[in-house]
BALUM-427178 format. One record per atom (N, C-alpha, C): residue in three letters; x negated, y negated, z negated. Coordinates in steps of 0.05 Angstrom, whole numbers, plus 5000, padded with zeros to 4 digits. Example, Ala and Ser with C-alpha at 12.3 -4.5 7.8 and 13.67 -1.06 7.14 Angstrom:
# residues 2
ALA473651144844
ALA475450904844
ALA473650664844
SER474350454858
SER472750214857
SER474249994843
//
This chain:
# residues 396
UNK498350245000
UNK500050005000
UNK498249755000
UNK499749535018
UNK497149385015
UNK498149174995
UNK495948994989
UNK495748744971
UNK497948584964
UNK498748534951
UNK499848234948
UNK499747994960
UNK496848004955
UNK495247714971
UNK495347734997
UNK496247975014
UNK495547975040
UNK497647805060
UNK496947655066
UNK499047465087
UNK501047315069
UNK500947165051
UNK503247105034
UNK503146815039
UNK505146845064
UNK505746505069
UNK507546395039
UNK506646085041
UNK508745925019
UNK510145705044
UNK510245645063
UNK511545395078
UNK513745485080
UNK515245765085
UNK518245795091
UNK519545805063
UNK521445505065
UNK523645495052
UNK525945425051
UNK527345495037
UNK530745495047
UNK531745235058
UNK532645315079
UNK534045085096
UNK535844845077
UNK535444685074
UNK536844445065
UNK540744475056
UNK540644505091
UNK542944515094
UNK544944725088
UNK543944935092
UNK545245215073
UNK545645135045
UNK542845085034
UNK543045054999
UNK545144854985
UNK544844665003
UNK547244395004
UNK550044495006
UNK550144705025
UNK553644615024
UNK554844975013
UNK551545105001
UNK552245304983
UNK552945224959
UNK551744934950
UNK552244914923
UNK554444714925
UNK556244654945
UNK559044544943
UNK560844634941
UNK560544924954
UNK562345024958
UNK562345194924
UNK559845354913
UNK559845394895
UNK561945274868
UNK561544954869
UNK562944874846
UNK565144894848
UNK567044944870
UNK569745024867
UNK570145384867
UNK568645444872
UNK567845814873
UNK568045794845
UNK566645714826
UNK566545814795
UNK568145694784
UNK570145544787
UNK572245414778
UNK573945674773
UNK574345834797
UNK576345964800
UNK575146284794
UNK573046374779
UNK571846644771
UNK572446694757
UNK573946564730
UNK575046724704
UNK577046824721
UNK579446654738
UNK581246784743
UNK581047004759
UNK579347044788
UNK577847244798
UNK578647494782
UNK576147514759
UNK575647764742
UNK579147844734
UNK579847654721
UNK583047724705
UNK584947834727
UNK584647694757
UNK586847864779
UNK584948054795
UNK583248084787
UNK581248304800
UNK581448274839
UNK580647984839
UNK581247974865
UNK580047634885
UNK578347704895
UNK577347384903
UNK579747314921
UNK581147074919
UNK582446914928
UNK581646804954
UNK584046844972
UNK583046635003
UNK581546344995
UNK581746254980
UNK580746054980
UNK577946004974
UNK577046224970
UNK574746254972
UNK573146364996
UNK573346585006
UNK573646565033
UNK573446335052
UNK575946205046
UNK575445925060
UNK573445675053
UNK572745695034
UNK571045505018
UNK568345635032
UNK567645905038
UNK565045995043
UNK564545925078
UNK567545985088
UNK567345915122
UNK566545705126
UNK568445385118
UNK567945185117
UNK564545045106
UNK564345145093
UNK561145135093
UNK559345305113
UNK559345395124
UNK557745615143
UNK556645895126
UNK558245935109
UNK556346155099
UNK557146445106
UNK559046435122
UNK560146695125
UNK558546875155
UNK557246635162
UNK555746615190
UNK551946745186
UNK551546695161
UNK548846615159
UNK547746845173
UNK548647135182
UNK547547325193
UNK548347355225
UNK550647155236
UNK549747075266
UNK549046915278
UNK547847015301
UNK546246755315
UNK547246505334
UNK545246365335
UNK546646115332
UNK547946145362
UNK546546235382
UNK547646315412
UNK550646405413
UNK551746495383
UNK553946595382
UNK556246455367
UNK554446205356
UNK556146005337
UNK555046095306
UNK553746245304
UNK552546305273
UNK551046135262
UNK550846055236
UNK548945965223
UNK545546015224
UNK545146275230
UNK542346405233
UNK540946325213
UNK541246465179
UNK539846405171
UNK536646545165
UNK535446535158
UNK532346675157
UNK533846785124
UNK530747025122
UNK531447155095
UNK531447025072
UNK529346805067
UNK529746665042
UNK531446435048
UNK533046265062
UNK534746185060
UNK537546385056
UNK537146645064
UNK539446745051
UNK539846815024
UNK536346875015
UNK537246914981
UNK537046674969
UNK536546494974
UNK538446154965
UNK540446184961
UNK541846304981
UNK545046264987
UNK546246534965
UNK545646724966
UNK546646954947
UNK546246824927
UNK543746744918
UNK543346684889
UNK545246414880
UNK546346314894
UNK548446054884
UNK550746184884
UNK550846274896
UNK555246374900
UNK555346644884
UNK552346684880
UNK551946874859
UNK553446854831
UNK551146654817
UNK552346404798
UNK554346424789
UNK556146314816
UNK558346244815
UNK560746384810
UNK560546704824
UNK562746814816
UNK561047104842
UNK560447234815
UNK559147534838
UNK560047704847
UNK562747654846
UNK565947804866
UNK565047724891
UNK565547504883
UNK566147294914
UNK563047354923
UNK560847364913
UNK558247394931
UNK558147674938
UNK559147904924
UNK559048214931
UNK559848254964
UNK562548064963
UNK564748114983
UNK563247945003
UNK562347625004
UNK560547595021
UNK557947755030
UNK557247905011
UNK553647995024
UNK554848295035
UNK556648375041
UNK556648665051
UNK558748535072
UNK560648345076
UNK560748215105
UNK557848175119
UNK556047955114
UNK554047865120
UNK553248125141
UNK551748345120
UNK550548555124
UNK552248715158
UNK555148705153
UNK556448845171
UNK555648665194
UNK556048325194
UNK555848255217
UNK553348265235
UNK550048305218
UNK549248415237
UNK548948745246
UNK549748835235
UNK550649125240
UNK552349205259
UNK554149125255
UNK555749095284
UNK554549005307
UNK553748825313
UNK552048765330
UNK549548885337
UNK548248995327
UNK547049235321
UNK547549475341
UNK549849575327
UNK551449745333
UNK552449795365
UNK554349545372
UNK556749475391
UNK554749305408
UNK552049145404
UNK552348975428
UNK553948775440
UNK555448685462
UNK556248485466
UNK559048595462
UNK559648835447
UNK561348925441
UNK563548865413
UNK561648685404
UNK560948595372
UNK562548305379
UNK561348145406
UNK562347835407
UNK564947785393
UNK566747915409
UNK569847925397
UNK570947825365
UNK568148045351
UNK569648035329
UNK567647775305
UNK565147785327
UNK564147645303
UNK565847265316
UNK566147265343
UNK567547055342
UNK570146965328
UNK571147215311
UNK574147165300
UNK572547015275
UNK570347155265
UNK568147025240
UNK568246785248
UNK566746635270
UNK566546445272
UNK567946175270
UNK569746275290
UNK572346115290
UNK574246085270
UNK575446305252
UNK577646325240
UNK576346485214
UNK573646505210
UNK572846595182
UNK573946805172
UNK574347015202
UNK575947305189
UNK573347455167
UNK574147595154
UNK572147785128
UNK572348105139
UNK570448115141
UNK569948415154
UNK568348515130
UNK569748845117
UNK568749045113
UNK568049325109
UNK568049515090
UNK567649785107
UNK566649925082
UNK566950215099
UNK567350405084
UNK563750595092
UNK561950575082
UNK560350675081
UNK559751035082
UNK561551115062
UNK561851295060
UNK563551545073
UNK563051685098
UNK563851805117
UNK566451925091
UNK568151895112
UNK571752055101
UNK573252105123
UNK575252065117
UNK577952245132
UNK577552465142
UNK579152495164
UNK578652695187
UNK579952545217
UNK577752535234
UNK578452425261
UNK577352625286
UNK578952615303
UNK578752785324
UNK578752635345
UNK576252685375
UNK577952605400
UNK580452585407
UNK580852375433
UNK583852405437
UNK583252255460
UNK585652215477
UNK585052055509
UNK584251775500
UNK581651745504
UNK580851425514
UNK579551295487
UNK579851475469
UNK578751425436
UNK578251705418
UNK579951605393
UNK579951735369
UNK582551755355
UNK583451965343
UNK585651955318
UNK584751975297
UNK585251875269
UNK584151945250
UNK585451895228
UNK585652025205
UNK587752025183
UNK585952075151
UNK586151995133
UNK585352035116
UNK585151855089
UNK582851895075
UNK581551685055
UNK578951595064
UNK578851405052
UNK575251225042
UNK575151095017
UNK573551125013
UNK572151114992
UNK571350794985
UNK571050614971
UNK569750404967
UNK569750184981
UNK572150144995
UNK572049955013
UNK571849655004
UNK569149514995
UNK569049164988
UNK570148945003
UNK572248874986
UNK573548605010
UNK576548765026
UNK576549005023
UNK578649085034
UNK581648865029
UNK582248825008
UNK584348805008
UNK585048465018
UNK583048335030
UNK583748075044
UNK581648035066
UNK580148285072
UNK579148275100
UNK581248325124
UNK580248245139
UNK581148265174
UNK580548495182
UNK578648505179
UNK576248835198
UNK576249005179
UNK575849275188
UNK573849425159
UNK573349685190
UNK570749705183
UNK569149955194
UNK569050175173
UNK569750445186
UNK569950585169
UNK568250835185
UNK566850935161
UNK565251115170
UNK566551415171
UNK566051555203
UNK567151805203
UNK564851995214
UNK566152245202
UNK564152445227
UNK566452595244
UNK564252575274
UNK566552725297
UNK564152865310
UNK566053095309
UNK564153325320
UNK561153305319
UNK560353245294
UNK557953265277
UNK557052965286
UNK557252775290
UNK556452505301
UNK557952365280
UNK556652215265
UNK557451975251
UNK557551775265
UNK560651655262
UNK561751375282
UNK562351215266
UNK561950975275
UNK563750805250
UNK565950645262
UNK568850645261
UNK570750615268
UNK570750265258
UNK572050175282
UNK572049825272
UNK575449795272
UNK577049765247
UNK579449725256
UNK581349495243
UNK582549405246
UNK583949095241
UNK585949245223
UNK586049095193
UNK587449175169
UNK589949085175
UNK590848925200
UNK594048975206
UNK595349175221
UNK593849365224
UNK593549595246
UNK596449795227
UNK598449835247
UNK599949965227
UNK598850315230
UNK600250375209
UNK599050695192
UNK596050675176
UNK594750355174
UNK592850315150
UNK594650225123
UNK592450245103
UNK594550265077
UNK591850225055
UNK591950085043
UNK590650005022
UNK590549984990
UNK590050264978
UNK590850304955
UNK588650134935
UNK589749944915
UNK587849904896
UNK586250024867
UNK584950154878
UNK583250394856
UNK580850244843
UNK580250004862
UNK577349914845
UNK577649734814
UNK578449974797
UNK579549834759
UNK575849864748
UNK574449754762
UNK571249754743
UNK571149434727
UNK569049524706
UNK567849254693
UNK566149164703
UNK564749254726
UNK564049074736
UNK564448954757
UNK563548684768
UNK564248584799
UNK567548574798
UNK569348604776
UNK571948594781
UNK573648574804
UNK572648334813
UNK575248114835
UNK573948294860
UNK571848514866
UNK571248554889
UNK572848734908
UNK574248714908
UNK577548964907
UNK576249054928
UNK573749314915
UNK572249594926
UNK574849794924
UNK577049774945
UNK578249954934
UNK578750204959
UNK580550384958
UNK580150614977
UNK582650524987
UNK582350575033
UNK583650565050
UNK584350845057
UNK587050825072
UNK588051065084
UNK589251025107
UNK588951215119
UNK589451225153
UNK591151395160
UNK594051375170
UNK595551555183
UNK596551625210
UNK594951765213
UNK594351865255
UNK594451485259
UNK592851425261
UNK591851095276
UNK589351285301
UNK590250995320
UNK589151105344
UNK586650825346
UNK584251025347
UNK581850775351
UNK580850745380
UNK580150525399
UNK579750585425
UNK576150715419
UNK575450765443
UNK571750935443
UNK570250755444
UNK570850445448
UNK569350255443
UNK569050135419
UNK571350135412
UNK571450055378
UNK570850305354
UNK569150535367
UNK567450665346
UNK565650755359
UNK563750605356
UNK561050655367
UNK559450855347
UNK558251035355
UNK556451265338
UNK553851105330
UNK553451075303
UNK551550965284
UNK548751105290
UNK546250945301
UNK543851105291
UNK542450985283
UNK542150975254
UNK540550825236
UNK537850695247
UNK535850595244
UNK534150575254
UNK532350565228
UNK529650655230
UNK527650695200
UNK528350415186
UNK527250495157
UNK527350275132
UNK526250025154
UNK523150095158
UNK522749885170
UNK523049725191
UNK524149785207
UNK526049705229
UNK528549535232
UNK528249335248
UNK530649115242
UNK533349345258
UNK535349195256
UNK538449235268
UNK538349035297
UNK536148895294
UNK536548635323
UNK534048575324
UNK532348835344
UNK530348825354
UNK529648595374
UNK531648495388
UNK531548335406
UNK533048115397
UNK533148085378
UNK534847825364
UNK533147655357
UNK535047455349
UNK532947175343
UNK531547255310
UNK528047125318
UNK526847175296
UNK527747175265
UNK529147045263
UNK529446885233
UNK531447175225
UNK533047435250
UNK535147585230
UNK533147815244
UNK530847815250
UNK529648075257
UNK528448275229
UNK529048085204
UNK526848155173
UNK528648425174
UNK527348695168
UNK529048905165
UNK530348885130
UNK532848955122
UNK533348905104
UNK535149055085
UNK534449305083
UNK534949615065
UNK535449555046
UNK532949405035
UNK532849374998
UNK535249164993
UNK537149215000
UNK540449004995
UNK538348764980
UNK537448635004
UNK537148304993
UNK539248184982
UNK541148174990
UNK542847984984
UNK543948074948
UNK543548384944
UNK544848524925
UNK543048384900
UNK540048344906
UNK538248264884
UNK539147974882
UNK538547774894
UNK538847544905
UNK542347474885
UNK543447594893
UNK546447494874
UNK546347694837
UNK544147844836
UNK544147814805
UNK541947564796
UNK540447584815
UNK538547304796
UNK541247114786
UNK541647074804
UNK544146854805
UNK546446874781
UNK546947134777
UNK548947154748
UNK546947104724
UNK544247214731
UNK541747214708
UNK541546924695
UNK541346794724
UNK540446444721
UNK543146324708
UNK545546344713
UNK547846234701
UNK547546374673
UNK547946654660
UNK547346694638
UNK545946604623
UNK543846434634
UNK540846364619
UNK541846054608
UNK542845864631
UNK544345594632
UNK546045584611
UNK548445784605
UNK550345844591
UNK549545854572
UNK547245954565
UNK546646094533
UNK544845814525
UNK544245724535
UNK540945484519
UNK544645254513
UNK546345274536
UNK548544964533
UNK549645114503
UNK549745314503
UNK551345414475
UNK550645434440
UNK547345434452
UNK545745424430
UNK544745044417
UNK545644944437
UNK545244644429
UNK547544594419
UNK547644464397
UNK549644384371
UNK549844574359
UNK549444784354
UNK550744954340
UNK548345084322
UNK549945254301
UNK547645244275
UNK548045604272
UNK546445664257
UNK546946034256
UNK549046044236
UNK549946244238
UNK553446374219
UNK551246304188
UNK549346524181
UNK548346444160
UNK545446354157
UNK545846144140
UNK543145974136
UNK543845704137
UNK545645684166
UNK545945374172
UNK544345274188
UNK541645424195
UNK539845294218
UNK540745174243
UNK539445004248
UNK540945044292
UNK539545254306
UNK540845354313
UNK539645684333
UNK537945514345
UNK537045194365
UNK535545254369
UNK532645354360
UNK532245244329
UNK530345244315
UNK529745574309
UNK530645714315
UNK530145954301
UNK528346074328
UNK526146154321
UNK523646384333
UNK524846574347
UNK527046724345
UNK527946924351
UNK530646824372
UNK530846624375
UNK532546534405
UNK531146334417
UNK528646274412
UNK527146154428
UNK524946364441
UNK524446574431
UNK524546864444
UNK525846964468
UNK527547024461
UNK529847054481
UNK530046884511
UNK530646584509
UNK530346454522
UNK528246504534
UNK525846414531
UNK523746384534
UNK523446704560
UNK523347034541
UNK524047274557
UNK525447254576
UNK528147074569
UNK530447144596
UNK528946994621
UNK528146744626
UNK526746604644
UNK525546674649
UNK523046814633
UNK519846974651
UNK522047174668
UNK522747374656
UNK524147614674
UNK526147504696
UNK527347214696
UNK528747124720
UNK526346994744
UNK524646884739
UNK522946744755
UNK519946874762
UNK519247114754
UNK518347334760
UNK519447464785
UNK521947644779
UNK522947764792
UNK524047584814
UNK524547294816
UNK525447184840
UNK523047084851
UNK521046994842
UNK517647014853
UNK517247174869
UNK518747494857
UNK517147694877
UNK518947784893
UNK520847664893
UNK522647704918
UNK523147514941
UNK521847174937
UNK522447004953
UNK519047094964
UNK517147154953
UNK514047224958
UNK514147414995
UNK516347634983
UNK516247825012
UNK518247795023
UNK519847635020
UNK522047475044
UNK520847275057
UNK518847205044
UNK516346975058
UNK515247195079
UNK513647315072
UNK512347505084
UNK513047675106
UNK515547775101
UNK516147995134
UNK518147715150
UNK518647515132
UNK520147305150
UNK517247165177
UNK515647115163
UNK512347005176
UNK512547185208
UNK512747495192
UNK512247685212
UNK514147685242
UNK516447545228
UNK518847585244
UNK518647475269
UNK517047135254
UNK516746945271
UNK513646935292
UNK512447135277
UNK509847135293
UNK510847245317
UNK511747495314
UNK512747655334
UNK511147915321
UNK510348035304
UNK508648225294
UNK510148415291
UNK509648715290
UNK510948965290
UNK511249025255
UNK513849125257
UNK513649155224
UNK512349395214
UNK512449475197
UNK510349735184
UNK512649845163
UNK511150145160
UNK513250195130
UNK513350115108
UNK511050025097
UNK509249825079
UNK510749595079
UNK512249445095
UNK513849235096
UNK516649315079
UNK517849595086
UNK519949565073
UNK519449715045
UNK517049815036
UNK516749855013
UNK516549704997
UNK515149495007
UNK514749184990
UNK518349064982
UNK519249055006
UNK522048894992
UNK523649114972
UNK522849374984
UNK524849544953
UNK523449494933
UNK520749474931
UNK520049374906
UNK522349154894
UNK520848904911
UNK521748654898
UNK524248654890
UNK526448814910
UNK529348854901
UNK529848934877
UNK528449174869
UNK529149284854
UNK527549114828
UNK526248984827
UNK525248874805
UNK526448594792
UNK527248464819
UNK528648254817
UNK532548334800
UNK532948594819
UNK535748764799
UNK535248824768
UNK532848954767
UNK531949014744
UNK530948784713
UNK530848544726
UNK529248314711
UNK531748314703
UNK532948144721
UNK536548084718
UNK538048134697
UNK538048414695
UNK539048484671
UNK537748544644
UNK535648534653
UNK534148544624
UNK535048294608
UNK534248074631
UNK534347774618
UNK537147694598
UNK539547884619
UNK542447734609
UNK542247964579
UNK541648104578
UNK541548274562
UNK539948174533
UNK537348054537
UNK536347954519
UNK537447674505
UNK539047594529
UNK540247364506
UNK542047294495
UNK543347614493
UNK545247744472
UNK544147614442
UNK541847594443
UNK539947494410
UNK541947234402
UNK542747074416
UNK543346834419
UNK546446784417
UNK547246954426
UNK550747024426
UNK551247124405
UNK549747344388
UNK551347634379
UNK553947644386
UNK554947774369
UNK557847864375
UNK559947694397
UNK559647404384
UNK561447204400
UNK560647234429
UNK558347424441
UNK557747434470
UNK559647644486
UNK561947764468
UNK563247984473
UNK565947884478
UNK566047524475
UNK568247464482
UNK569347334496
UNK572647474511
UNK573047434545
UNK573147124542
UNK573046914519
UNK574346654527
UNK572646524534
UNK569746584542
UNK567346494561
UNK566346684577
UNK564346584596
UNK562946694615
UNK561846854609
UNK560146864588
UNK558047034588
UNK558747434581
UNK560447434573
UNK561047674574
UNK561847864605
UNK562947644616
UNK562047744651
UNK560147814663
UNK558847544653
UNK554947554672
UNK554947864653
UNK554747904633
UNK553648134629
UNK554648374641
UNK557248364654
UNK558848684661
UNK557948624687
UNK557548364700
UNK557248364724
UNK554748374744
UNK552648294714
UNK549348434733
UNK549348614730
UNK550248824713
UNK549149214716
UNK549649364743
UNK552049114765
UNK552349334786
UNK549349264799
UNK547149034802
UNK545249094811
UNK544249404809
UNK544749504784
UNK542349794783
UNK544749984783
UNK547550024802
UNK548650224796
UNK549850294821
UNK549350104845
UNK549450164870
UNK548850454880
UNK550050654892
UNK549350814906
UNK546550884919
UNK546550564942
UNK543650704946
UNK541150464937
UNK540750344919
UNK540450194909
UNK539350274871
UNK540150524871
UNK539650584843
UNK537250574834
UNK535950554808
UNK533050524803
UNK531850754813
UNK532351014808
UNK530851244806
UNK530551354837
UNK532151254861
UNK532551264883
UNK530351084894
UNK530850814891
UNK528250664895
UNK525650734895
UNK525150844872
UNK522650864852
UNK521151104872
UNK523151344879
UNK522951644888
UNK521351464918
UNK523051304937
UNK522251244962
UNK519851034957
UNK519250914937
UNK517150744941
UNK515350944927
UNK514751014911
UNK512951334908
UNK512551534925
UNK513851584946
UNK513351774965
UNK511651634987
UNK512751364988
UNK511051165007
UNK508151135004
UNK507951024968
UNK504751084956
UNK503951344966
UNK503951564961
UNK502751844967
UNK502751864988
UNK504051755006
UNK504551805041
UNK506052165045
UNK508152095030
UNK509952285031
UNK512352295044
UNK513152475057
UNK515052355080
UNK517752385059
UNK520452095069
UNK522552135049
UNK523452345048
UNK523952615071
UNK525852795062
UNK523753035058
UNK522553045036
UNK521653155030
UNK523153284994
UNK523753484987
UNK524153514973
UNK522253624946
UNK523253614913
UNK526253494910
UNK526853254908
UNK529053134917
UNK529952864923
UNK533052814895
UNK533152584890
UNK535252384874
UNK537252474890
UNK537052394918
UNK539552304936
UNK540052484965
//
């Protein structure tokens, strides 16, 4: 693995204008997050608040009306709407993700839908997890079933859903007004509440053969838009956006807890918490572990972004580096909100402030499917040894 030091540009930084009208849109985003969590459900108006600012775009290109943003202007952008309400960023960063995927995928096949993005700020998302049962049929597909996990389902437009047909994994692109779709709400977790991950169902719906194109992944290190514009070529596995929006609950947790500790004195003694050694501790911990872990994640978003723009071939070594940083930057995250429990005790357990959210709502950093610590750890350790991933025994 190589160095740290090796190529570590500092001149790429987040576009102005993303961060600007991320953090406008933000202050009306967190206005509306207690209620979020309580109806377990991000509100159109958020949605609209993210279109109207360009953020729903940041993963198409501008030839197409997209924002085009580069990788560290996108974890700018996660890490604010992060903040703000990490429903609403869940449900944005796995649109994001789809839109260049789709395109990816489909080709000029994709225009259609990412222009409905453009124009009319439709929310596209999907079911990762191969389900139903779908069969050929004249001119397409039939297909009937469940899925599993669908984020944003219940006020997206699109949702791609992953199938296998005759041993070929396809991913079906189909419009949630499509009748015989049906949208059950199963996603009751503590964390990420409002991200209504919930499971779709399909009854005999007919997909055309264009609108399910057969998926072939391309390696860790490898972009989705080889021939795309530099700034969305960064390959991007290690769910940037997934690290990038816990700093963001980390950093509001951290904000929350120092505004709460000013005026106020400990239950016993009478001190002001801030004077006490043991929440100036804390503090002090939660910040190294937030600005660490976002160091080493804006460090190699610098870095394979440089590459993007040189025109340089990526390596596997490239996407080992960002699962690192992902996972470290996930991992800080919650250490931090965690540590400044010191500061809260008990009263941090309660719903009539924020902070009992930030806490339910960074653990999904480390509980993602493929995203988990011990999953990470297995592929960036096999990487060190120069061990090929399917090599067994494997996590996943």
């Amino acid at each position: 693995m190589s160095s740290a030091t090796t190529i570590r540009p500092v001149s790429i930084e987040p576009r102005e204008d993303l961060v600007r009208a991320a953090k406008h849109a933000a202050l009306r985003i967190a206005e509306r997050a207690p209620e979020v969590d309580r109806q377990r459900r991000v509100p159109v108006e958020n949605i609209k608040d993210l279109h109207e600012a360009g953020l729903l775009t940041v993963t198409i290109p501008r030839d197409l009306g997209g924002s085009e943003a580069d990788l560290v202007s996108q974890i700018a952008v996660y890490e604010i709407i992060g903040g703000a309400c990490a429903s609403t960023a869940w449900v944005m960063g796995n649109h994001s993700t789809l839109c260049t995927l789709s395109l990816g995928m489909m080709g000029e096949g994709a225009h259609p839908l990412l222009k409905d993005v453009v124009e009319n700020g439709a929310l596209i998302s999907h079911a990762a997890i191969s389900g139903g049962d779908t069969n050929p049929a004249p001119g397409g597909f039939v297909a009937s079933g469940r899925w599993l996990f669908v984020s944003g389902s219940t006020i997206s437009t699109w949702i791609f859903l992953s199938t296998m047909v005759e041993g070929r994994n396809r991913w079906m692109l189909v419009p949630t007004s499509q009748p015989g779709l049906t949208i059950e709400e199963t996603w009751l977790s503590m964390s990420v509440r409002g991200s209504m991950t919930n499971d779709v169902f399909l009854d005999q719906v007919f997909v055309a053969g264009d609108m399910a194109p057969e998926i072939n992944r391309p390696a860790p290190h490898e972009p989705w838009l080889p021939n795309g514009p530099a700034s969305l070529k960064a390959p991007t596995k290690a769910r940037v956006w997934m690290a990038a929006m816990t700093l963001g609950i980390a950093q509001a947790a951290l904000e929350d807890s120092i505004e709460y500790a000013k005026g106020r004195s400990m239950a016993l003694g009478g001190n002001a918490k801030t004077s006490m050694p043991g929440n100036q501790f804390a503090v002090a911990d939660a910040a190294m572990d937030i600005e660490s872990g976002r160091a080493f994640l804006v460090q190699e978003a610098r870095a394979i972004t440089a590459k993007a723009i040189a025109g340089q071939e990526f390596v596997p070594d490239d996407a080992a580096r960002m699962e690192m940083a992902g996972l470290v930057a996930r991992e800080n995250s919650q250490k931090a909100v965690d540590r400044l429990f010191a500061i809260r005790g008990a009263t941090g357990l309660f719903e009539t402030g924020n902070f009992e959210r930030y806490y339910r709502d960074v653990r999904m950093g480390t509980l993602h499917a493929t995203s988990t610590p011990d999953l990470v750890r297995e592929e960036v350790g096999k990487h060190i040894f120069g061990i090929p991933l399917n090599v067994q025994p494997r996590w996943a």
